[in-house]
MIDO-332684 format. One line per 10 residues: their letters; for each residue x, z negated, y of C-alpha. Coordinates in steps of 0.25 Angstrom, whole numbers, plus 2048, in hexadecimal, padded with zeros to 3 digits. Layout:
// MIDO-332684
A) X/Z/Y | ...;
This chain:
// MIDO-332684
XXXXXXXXXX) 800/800/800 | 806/804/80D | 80A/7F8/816 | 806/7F3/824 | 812/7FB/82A | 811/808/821 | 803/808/828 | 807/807/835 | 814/810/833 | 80A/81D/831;
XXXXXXXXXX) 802/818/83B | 80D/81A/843 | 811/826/83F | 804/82B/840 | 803/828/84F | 807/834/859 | 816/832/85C | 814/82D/86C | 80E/821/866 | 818/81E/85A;
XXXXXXXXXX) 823/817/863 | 818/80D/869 | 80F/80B/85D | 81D/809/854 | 822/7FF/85E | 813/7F6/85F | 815/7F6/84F | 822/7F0/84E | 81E/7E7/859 | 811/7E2/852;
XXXXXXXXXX) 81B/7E1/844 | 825/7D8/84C | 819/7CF/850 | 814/7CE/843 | 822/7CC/83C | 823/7D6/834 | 832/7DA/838 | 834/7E4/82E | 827/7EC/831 | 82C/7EB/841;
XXXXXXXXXX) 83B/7F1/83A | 833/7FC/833 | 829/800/83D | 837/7FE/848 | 83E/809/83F | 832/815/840 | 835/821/846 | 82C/829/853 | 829/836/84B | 82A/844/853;
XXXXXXXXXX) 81A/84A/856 | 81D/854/84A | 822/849/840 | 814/842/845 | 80B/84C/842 | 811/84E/833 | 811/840/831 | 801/840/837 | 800/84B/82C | 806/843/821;
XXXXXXXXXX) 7FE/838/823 | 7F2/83B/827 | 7F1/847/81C | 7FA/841/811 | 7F2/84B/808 | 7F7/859/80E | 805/853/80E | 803/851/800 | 7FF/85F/802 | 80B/866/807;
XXXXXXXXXX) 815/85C/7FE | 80C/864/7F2 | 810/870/7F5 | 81F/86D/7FA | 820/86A/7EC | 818/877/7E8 | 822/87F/7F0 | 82D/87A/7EA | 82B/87B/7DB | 826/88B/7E0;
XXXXXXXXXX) 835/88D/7E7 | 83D/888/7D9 | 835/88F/7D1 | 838/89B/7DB | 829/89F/7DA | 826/8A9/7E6 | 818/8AB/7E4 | 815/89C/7E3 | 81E/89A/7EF | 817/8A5/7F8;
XXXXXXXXXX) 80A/89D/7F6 | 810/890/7F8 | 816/894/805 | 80A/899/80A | 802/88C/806 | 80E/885/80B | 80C/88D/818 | 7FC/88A/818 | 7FF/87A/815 | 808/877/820;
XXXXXXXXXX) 800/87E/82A | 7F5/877/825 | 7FD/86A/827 | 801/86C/834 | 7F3/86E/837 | 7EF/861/831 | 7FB/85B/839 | 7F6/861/846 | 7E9/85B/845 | 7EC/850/842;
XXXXXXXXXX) 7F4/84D/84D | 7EC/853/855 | 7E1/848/852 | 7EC/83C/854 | 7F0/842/861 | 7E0/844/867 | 7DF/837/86B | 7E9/836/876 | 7E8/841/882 | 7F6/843/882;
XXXXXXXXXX) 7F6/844/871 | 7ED/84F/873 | 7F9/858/87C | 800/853/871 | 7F9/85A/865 | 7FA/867/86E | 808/867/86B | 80A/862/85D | 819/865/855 | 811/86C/84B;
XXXXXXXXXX) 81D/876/848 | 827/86A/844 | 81A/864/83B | 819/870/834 | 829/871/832 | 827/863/82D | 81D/867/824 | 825/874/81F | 831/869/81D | 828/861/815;
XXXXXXXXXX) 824/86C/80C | 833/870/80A | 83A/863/80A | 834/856/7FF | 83C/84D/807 | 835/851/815 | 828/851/80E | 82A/843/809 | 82D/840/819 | 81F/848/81D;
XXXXXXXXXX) 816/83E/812 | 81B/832/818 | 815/836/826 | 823/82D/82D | 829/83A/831 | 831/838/83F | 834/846/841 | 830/855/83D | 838/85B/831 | 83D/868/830;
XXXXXXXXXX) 842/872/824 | 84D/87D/823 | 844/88A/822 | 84B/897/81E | 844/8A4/81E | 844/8AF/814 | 84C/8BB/814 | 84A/8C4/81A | 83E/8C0/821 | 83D/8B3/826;
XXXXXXXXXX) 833/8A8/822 | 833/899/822 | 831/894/813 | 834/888/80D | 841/883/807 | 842/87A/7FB | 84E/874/7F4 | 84C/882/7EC | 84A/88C/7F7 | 845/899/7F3;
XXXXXXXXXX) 83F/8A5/7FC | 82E/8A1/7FD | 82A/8AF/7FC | 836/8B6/7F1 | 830/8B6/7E1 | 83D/8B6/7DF | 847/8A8/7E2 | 852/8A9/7E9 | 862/8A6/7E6 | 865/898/7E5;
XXXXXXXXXX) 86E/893/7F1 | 87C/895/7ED | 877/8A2/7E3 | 87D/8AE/7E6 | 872/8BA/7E9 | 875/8C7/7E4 | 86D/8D5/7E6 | 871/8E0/7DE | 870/8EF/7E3 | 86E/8EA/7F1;
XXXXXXXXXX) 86A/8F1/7FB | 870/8F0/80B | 864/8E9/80E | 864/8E0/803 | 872/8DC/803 | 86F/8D7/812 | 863/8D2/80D | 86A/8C9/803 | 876/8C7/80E | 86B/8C0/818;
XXXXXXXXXX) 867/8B8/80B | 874/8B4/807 | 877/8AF/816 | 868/8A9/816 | 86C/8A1/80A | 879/89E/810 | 872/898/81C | 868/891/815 | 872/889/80F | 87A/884/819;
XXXXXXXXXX) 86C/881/821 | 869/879/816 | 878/873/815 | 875/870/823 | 868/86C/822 | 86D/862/817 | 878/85C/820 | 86E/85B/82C | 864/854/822 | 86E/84A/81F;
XXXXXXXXXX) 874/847/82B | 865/845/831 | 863/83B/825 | 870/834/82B | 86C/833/839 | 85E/82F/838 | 865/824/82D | 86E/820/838 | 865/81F/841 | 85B/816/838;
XXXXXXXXXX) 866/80C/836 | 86A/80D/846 | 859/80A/848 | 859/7FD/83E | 865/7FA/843 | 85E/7F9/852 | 853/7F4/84D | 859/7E8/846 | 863/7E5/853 | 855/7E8/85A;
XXXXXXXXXX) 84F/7DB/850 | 85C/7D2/853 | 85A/7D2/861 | 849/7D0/861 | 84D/7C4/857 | 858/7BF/861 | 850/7C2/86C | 844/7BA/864 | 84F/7AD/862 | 853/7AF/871;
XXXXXXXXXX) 845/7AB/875 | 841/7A0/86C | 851/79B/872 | 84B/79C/87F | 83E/796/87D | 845/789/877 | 84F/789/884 | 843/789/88D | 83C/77F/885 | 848/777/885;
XXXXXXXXXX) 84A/779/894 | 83C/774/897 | 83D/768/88E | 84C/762/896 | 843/766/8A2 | 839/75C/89C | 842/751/897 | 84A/752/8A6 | 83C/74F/8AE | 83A/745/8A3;
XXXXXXXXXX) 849/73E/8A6 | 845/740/8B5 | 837/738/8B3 | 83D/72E/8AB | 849/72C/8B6 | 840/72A/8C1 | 838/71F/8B7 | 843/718/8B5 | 84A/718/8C4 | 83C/712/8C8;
XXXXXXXXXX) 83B/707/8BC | 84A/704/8C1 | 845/702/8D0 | 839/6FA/8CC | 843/6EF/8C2 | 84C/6F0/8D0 | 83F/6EC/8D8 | 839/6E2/8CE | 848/6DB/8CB | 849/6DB/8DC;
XXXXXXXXXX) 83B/6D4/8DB | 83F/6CB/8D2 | 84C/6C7/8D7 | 846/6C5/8E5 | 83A/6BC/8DF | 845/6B2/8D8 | 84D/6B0/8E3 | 841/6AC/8EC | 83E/6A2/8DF | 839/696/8E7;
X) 83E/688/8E4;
């Protein structure tokens, strides 16, 4: 059963990002006053998303079931690109064509409706990223580990994929761990495999010249894609041990700051009671010089009474 905070964490992430910076902070605020220190840590570490990573995750949210969807036929697209199945995979790049669209539409509306309320939401839906949602989307379908991203509905920023068109004609399709050409019967050469056309002619030795080089290109774009990828997982590591590292200096000083205070209030109670006791001496001085006054008065009394003693 999902917790307390796993509820208000997709509440917060299903709020339009002006608000998120606010609503995040009243949440940690609320968890501090309750106690609960390591909800206040969690909520303290959540990240603002961009306006396109909102809308995805609206979309995987709100309509979990055509995620579910396009996850479906991720898979479907895969299993038709090993088994180098063109027929199955023209048909599954046009339903993968049809889905998207139809999930950015979904999308659309649905932020759309979350913006309506607000005056300034509704300028704001005018001009919606949809181009980066349906990149996103388009990732997810080629990527499991960006898809896996896209169903938790936490995503900070929009995703994006390497699309490489075909030869000679471009087109974006899909690329999978085994990329092969969507719309060729026949698959192609493994990376690495080398391609060769007998009895060429002119136009096909510069046709398999451009594919070679495409293939050449493709690799180092992956290479580098891989190095990029890796280096991005570094930084944003980096940067989440810098963030706790603030946060918990950020804890020491509110604790220090808390003990600061309770110091103070004691040396102001302090202060007050030496002002107390002080009047008190001063009260009990002034007694005491007048009980001295009045033995001095009674002893004077007496002394003048005796020597008057009659015989």
């Amino acid at each position: 059963m999902p917790s307390v905070t796993d509820a208000l964490i997709q509440r917060l992430y299903e709020e339009p990002p002006d608000g998120f910076v606010a609503a995040r902070t009243a949440a940690i605020n609320d968890a501090k006053q309750a106690g609960d220190r390591e909800a206040a840590k969690r909520l303290a570490a959540l990240k603002k998303p961009t306006v396109a990573a909102w809308v995805v995750n609206l979309l995987a949210l709100r309509r979990p079931d055509l995620i579910e969807e396009l996850v479906d036929l991720s898979t479907a697209l895969r299993d038709a690109q090993r088994g180098l199945d063109g027929d199955q995979l023209r048909e599954l790049n046009a339903q993968r064509r049809k889905v998207v669209s139809a999930l950015v539409g979904a999308a659309r509306k649905l932020a759309t409706e979350a913006l309506a309320a607000d005056p300034r939401g509704r300028a704001e839906a005018a001009k919606l990223p949809l181009g980066e949602v349906e990149a996103t989307l388009t990732a997810a379908l080629a990527e499991p580990a960006v898809a896996a991203q896209v169903r938790t509905g936490r995503l900070i920023r929009a995703a994006a994929y390497a699309g490489f068109g075909e030869v000679p004609r471009p087109r974006l399709r899909l690329v999978s761990d085994t990329d092969t050409d969507a719309d060729e019967t026949e698959g192609d050469a493994d990376e690495g495999e080398v391609v060769e056309f007998p009895q060429q002619s002119s136009r096909d030795r510069h046709a398999a010249e451009r594919r070679r080089l495409w293939e050449q290109r493709r690799r180092e774009l992956r290479r580098e894609l891989s190095a990029a990828q890796a280096a991005e997982r570094r930084a944003d590591e980096q940067l989440e041990r810098a963030e706790a590292a603030e946060r918990d200096a950020g804890h020491r000083v509110e604790d220090l700051d808390a003990e600061l205070a309770e110091l103070e209030r004691r040396r102001t109670e302090a202060q007050a009671d030496v002002a107390r006791r002080k009047q008190a001496r001063r009260v009990a001085e002034r007694e005491t010089a007048a009980a001295r006054r009045q033995v001095g008065d009674v002893q004077a009394a007496l002394e003048d009474l005796e020597s008057d003693e009659p015989d």
